[in-house]
Every structure is written in structure tokens, then in C-alpha cells.
C-alpha positions as CSV (number, residue, x, y, z in Angstrom):
1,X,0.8,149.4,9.6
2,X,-3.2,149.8,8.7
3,X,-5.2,150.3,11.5
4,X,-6.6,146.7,12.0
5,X,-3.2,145.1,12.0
6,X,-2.6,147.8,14.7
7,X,-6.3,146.8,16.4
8,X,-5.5,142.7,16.0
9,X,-1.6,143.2,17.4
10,X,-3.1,145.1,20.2
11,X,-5.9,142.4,21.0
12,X,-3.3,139.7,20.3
13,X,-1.0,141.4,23.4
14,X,-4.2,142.0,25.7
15,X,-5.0,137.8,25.6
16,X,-1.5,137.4,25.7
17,X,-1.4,139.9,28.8
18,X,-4.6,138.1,29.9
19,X,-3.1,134.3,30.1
20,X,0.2,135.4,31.4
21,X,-1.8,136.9,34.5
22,X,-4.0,133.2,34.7
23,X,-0.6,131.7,34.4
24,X,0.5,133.3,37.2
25,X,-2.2,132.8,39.4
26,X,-2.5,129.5,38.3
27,X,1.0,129.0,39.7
28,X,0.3,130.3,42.9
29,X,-2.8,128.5,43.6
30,X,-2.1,124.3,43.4
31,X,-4.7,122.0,42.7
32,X,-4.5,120.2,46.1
33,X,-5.7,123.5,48.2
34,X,-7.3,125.4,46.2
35,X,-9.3,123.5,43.5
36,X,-11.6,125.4,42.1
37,X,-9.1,129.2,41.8
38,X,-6.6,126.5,40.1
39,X,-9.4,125.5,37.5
40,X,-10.4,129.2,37.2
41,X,-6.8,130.2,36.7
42,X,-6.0,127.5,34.2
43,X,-9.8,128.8,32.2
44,X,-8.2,132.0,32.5
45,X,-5.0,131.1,30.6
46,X,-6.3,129.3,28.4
47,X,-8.9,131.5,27.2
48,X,-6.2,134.3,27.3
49,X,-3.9,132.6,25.2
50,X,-6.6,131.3,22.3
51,X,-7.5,134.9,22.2
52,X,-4.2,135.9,21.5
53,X,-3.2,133.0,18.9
54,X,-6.8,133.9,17.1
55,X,-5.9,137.4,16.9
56,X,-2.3,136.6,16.0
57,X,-3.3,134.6,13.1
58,X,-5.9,136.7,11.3
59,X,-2.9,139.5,11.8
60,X,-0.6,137.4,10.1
61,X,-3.2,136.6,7.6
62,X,-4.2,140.3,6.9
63,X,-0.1,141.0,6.4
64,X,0.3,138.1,4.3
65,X,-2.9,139.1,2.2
66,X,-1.1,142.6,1.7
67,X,2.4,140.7,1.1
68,X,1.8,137.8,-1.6
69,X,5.2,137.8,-2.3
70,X,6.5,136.8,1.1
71,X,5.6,133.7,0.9
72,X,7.0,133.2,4.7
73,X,4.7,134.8,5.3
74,X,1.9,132.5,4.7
75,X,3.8,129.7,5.8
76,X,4.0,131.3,9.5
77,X,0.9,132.0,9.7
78,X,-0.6,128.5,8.4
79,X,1.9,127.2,10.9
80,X,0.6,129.1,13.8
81,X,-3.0,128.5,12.9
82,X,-2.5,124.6,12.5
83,X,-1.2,124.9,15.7
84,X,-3.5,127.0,17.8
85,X,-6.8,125.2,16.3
86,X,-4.9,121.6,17.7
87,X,-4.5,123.3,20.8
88,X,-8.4,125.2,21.1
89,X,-9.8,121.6,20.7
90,X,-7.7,119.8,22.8
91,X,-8.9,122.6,25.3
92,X,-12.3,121.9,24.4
93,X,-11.7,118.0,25.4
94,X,-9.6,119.1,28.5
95,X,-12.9,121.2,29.5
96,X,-15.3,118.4,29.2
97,X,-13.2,115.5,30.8
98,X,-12.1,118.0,34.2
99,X,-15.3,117.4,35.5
100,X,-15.6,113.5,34.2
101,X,-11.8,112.2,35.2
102,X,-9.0,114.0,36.1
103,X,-7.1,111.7,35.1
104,X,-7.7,112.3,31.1
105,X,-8.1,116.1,31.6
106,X,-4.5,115.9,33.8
107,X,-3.0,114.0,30.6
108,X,-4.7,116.9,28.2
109,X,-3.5,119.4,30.2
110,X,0.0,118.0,30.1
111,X,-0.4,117.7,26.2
112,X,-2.1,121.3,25.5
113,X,1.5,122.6,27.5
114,X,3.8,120.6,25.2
115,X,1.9,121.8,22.5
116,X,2.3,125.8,23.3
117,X,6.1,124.8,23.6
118,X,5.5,124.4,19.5
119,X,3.6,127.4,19.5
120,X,5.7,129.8,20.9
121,X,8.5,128.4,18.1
122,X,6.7,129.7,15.1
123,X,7.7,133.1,17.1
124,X,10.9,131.9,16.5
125,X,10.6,130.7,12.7
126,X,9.3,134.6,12.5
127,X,12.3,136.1,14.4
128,X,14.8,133.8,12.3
129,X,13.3,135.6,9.1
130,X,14.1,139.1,10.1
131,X,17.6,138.9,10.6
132,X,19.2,140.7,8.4
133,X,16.5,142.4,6.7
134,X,16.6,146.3,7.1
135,X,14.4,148.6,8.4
136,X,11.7,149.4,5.6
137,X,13.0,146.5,3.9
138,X,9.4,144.8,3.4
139,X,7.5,148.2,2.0
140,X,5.4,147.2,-0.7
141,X,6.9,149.4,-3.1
142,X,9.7,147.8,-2.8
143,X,9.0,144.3,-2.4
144,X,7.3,145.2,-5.9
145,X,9.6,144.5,-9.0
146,X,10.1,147.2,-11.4
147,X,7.5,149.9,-11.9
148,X,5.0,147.4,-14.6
149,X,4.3,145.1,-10.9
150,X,6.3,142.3,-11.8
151,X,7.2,140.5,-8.3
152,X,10.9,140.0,-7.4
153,X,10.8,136.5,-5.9
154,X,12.2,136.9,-1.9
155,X,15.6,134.8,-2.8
156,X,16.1,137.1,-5.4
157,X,16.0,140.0,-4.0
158,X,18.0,139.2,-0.4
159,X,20.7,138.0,-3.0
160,X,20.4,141.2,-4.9
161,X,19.7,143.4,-1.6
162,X,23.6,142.2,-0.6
163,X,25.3,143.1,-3.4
């Protein structure tokens, strides 16, 4: 792993980090008592958790750059991105209607939480790729067909792999 997949993946954990530790808070602090710490809380998380999905997609990216032919690749992280963006604006709405009625922002909140629920399965379309796959498995040099850097196509070379 290059060192700014290593730098993205460790930013990616620290918002992740970050919006569990709102979450929590948040969940400790209701909106009936404590108002204001349950808006903070909720900033908190949801900052926290667009920092991670940014970070998490230009990883992906940056691996998928490296990886043209694993084409999963792409797809998971278009996925996660299409997602995440949805998600940052429909914060950006929650944000502005809080403050205007609570009613709306309640609803977008409600709706940015069924959206992470989508969200956090594109981790699982990225765990249901690796099984199976060895260790090493996804080198470049051997992804790589044949020494003139012809490309084994992925199906191709799980069916191969087996046999």
C-alpha cells in the first residue's frame, strides 16, 4: 500500500472514529433536555462521518486508478461516492431547516439515517468481493496478463486461479 492510500485509510478511520464518538454522545444527550449538546452531537457525527466517506472514496479511487482491471473496483467506489454526496447535501438541507422547522430538519434527519443504512452496504458489496481471493491475490504483477501487459479480465482469472 503507497503511502497516501495508507494517509486517506488512516483519515478515513479518524472521521469514522470522530462520528462514532458524536454518535455516542448524541445518544446520551436527547433533544428534549439538552437541545443544543444534541445538535452539537448530531454536527459532530455528521461531520465525522462525511469526513470519512470523502476520504474513503478518493482511497478507493486512488486503488481503482492503480487497479484498471478490477473493475469492482470502480463500481464500489462510484457506488459509495453517489451515496455519500446524496447524503452531504441532504445534510446541508438538514443544517439550514434545524433552525427554520424542526419538523423538516426531523424528517431529513430520519432520511440522512436511512441513507447511511445504504452506505454502510457498499462495505458489504466490498467484503462480498474478497471471499475467496488469496492473500496477494490483487498484486499488480499479477493481476497483469502475461509479461507484454495484456490484462486478464477478473472472471477469467478467478476461473483460471481455481483450477
Amino acid at each position: 500500500m503507497r503511502r497516501r492510500e495508507l494517509v486517506f485509510s488512516c483519515l478515513a478511520i479518524l472521521g469514522s472514529f470522530i462520528g462514532g464518538l458524536g454518535l455516542i454522545l448524541l445518544s446520551i444527550f436527547d433533544t428534549k433536555r439538552y437541545t443544543s449538546a444534541h445538535r452539537s452531537f448530531l454536527l459532530v457525527f455528521i461531520v465525522g462521518v462525511a469526513l470519512s466517506a470523502i476520504f474513503t472514496v478518493i482511497e478507493y479511487r486512488w486503488i481503482s486508478h492503480d487497479f484498471l482491471e478490477a473493475h469492482e473496483l470502480k463500481i464500489a467506489y462510484i457506488m459509495k461516492a453517489s451515496i455519500a454526496s446524496i447524503l452531504i447535501m441532504l445534510a446541508i438541507a438538514f443544517a439550514v431547516t434545524l433552525f427554520k422547522s424542526t419538523d423538516a430538519g426531523g424528517v431529513l434527519e430520519w432520511t440522512i439515517a436511512f441513507g447511511f443504512t445504504f452506505y454502510i452496504l457498499t462495505f458489504f458489496y466490498d467484503l462480498r468481493q474478497a471471499k475467496g481471493v488469496r492473500k496477494g491475490q490483487y498484486k499488480k504483477s499479477q493481476i497483469r496478463g502475461g509479461s507484454d501487459g495484456d490484462m486478464q479480465p477478473m472472471a477469467e482469472r478467478r476461473i483460471t486461479s481455481i483450477s
